[in-house]
Biotite code that builds the C-alpha atoms (Angstrom):
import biotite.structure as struc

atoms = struc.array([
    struc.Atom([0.685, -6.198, -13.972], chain_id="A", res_id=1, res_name="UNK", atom_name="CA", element="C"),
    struc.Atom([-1.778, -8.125, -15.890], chain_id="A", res_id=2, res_name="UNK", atom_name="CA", element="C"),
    struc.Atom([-5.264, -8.530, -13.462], chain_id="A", res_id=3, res_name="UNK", atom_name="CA", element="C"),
    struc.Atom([-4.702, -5.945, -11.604], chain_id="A", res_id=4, res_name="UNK", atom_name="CA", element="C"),
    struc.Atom([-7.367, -3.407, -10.692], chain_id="A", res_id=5, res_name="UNK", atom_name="CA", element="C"),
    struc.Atom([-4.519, -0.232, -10.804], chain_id="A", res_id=6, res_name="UNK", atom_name="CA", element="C"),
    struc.Atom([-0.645, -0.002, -10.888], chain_id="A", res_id=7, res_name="UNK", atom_name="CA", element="C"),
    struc.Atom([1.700, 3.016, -10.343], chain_id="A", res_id=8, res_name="UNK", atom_name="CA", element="C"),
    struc.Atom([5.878, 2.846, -10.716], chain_id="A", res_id=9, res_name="UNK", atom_name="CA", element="C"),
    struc.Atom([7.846, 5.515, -9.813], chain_id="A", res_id=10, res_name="UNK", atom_name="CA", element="C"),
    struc.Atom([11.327, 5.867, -11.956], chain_id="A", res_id=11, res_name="UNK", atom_name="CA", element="C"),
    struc.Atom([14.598, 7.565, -10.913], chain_id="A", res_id=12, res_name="UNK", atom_name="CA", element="C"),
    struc.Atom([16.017, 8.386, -14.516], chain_id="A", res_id=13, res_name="UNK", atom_name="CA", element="C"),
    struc.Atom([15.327, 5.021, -16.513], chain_id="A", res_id=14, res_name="UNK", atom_name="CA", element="C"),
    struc.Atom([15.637, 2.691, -13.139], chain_id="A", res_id=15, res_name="UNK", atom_name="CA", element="C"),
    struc.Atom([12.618, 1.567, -11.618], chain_id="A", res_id=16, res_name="UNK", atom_name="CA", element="C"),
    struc.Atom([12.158, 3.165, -7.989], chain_id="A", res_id=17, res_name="UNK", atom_name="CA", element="C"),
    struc.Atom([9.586, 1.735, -6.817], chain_id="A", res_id=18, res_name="UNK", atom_name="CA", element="C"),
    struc.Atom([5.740, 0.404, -7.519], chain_id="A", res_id=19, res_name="UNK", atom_name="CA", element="C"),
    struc.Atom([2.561, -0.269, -5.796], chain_id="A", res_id=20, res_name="UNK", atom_name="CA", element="C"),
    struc.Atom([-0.237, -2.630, -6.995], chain_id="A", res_id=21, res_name="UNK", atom_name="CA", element="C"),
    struc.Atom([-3.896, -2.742, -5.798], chain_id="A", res_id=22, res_name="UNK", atom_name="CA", element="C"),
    struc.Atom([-6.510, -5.353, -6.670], chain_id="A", res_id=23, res_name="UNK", atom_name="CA", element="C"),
    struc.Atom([-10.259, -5.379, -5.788], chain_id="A", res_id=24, res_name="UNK", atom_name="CA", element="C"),
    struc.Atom([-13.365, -4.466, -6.791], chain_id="A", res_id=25, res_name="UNK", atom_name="CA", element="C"),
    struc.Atom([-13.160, -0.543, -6.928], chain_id="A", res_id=26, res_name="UNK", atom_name="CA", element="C"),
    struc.Atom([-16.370, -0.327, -5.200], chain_id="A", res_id=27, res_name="UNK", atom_name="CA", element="C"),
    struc.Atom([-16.152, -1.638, -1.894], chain_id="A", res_id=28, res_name="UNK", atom_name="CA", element="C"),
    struc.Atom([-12.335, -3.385, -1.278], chain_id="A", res_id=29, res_name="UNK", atom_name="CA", element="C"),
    struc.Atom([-9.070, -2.069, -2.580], chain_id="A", res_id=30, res_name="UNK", atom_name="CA", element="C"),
    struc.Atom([-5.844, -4.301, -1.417], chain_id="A", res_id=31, res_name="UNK", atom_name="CA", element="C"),
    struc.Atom([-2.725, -3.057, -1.648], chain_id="A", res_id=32, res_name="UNK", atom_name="CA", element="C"),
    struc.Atom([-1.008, -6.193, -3.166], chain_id="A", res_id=33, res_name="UNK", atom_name="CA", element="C"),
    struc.Atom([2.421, -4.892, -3.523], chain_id="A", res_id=34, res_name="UNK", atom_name="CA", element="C"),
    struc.Atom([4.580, -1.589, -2.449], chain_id="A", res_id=35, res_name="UNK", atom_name="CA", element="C"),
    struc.Atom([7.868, -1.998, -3.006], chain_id="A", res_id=36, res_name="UNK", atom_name="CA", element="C"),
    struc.Atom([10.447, 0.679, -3.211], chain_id="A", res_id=37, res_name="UNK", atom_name="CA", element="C"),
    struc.Atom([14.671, -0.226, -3.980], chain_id="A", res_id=38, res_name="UNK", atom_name="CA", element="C"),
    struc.Atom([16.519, -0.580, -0.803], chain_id="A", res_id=39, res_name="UNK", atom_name="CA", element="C"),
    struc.Atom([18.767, 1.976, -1.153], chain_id="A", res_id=40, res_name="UNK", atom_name="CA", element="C"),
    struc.Atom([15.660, 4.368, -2.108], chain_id="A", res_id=41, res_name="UNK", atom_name="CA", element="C"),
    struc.Atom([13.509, 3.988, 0.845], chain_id="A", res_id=42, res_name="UNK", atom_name="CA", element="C"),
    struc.Atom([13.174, 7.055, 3.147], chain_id="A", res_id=43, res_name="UNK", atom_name="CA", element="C"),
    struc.Atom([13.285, 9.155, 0.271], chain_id="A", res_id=44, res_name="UNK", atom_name="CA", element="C"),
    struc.Atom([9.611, 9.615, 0.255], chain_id="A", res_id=45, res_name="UNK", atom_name="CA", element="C"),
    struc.Atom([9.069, 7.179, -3.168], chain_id="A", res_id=46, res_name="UNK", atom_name="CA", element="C"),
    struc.Atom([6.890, 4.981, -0.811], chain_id="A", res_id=47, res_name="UNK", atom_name="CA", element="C"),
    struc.Atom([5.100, 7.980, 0.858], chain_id="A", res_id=48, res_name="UNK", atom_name="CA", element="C"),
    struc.Atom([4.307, 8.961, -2.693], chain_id="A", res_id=49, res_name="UNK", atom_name="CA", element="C"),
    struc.Atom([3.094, 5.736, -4.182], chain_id="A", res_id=50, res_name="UNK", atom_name="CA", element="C"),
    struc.Atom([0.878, 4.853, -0.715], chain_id="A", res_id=51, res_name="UNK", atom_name="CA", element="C"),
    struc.Atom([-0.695, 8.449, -0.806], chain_id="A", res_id=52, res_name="UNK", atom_name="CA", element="C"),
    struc.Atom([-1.323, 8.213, -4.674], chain_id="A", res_id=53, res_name="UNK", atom_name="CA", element="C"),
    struc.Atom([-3.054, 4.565, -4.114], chain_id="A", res_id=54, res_name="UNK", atom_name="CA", element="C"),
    struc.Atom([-4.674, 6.185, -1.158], chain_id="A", res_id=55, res_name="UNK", atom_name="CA", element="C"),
    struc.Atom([-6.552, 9.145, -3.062], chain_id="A", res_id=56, res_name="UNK", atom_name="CA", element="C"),
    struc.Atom([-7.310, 7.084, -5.891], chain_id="A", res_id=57, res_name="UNK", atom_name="CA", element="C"),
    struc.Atom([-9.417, 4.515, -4.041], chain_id="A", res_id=58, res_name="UNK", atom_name="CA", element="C"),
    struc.Atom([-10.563, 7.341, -1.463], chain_id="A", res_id=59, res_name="UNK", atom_name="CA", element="C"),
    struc.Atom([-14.151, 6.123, -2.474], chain_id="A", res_id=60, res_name="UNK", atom_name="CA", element="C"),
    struc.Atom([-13.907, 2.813, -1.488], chain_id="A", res_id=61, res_name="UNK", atom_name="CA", element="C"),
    struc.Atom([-15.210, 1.681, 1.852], chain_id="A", res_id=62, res_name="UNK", atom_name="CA", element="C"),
    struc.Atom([-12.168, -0.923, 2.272], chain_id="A", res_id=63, res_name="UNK", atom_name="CA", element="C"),
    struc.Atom([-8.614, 0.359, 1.888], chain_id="A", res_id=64, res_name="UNK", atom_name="CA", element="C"),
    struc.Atom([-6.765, -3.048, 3.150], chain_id="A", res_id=65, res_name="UNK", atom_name="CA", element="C"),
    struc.Atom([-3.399, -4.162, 3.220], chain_id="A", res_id=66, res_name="UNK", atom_name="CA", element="C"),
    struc.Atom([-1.313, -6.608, 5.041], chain_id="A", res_id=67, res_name="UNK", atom_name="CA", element="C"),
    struc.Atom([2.186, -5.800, 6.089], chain_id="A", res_id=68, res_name="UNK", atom_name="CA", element="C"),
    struc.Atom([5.288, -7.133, 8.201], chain_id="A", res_id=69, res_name="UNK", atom_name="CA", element="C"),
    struc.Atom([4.861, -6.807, 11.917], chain_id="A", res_id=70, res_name="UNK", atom_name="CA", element="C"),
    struc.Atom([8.242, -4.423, 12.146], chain_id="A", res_id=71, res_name="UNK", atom_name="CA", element="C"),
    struc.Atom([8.699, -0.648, 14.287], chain_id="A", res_id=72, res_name="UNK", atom_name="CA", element="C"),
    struc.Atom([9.887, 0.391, 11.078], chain_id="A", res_id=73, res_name="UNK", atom_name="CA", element="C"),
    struc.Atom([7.188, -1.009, 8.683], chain_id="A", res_id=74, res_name="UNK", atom_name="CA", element="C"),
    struc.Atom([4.301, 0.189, 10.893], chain_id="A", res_id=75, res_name="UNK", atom_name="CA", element="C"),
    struc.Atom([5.020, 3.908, 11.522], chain_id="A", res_id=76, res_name="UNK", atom_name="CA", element="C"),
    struc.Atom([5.947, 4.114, 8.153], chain_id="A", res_id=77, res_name="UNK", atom_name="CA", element="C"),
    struc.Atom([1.961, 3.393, 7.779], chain_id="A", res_id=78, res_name="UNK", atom_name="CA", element="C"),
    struc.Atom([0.769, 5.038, 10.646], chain_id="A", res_id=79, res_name="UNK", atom_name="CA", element="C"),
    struc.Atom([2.244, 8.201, 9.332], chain_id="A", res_id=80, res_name="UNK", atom_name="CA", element="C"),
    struc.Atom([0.306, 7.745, 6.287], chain_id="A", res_id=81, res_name="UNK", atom_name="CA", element="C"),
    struc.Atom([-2.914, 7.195, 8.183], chain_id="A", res_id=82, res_name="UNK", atom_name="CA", element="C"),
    struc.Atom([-3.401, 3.702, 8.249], chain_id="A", res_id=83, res_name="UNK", atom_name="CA", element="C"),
    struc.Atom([-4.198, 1.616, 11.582], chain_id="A", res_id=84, res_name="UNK", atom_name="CA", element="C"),
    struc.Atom([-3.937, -1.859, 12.806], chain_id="A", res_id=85, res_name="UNK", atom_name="CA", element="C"),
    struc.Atom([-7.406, -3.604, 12.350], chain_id="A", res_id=86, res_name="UNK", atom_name="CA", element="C"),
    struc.Atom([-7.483, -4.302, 16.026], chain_id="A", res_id=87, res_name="UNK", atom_name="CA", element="C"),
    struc.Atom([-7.809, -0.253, 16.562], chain_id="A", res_id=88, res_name="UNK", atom_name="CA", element="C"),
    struc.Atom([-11.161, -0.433, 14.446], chain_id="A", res_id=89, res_name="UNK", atom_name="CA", element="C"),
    struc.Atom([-12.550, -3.928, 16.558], chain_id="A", res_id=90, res_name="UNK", atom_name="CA", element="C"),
    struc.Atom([-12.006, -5.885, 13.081], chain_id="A", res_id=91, res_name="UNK", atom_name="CA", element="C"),
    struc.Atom([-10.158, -9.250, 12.899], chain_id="A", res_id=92, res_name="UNK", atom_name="CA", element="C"),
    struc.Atom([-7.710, -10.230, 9.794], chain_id="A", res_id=93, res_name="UNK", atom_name="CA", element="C"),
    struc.Atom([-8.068, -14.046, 9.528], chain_id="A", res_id=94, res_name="UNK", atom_name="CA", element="C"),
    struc.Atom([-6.338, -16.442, 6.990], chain_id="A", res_id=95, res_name="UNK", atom_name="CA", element="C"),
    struc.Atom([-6.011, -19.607, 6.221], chain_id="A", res_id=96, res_name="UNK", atom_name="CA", element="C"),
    struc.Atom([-2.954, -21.795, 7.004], chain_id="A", res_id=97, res_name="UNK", atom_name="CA", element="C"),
])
């Protein structure tokens, strides 16, 4: 993942399970660009596993950000890992579009 700041994959035999990607700075902003995990693997804790690795490797930096789908399932998957909606912390996401 060329220009990336880190990568992990998780592998089930020689099949790729899953992956998650982070860019930013290291210092002050880490974004979780991608976490992706096979359909027919997810529950199965690969995405647990990739979120909390990404999680304690950028434990240092001051912004752990990601943006996700607005789905039950999606969310409490990251709530159990910690994570809350911006609007929890009085913070606004805004994009353009």
């Amino acid at each position: 993942m060329t220009n990336s700041l880190w990568c992990e994959t998780a592998w089930q035999g020689e099949t790729l399970a899953g992956l998650v990607r982070v860019v930013g700075d290291d210092a002050s902003i880490a974004y979780v660009q991608d976490l992706l995990v096979v359909p027919e693997l997810q529950g199965h804790g690969v995405g647990t596993h990739l979120l909390h690795d990404a999680l304690d490797r950028f434990a240092h930096v001051r912004q752990f950000v990601l943006i996700t789908d607005d789905d039950a399932k999606t969310l409490a998957f990251y709530a159990r890992s910690g994570l809350r909606p911006a609007e929890s912390i009085a913070v606004r996401c805004l994009l353009r579009g």
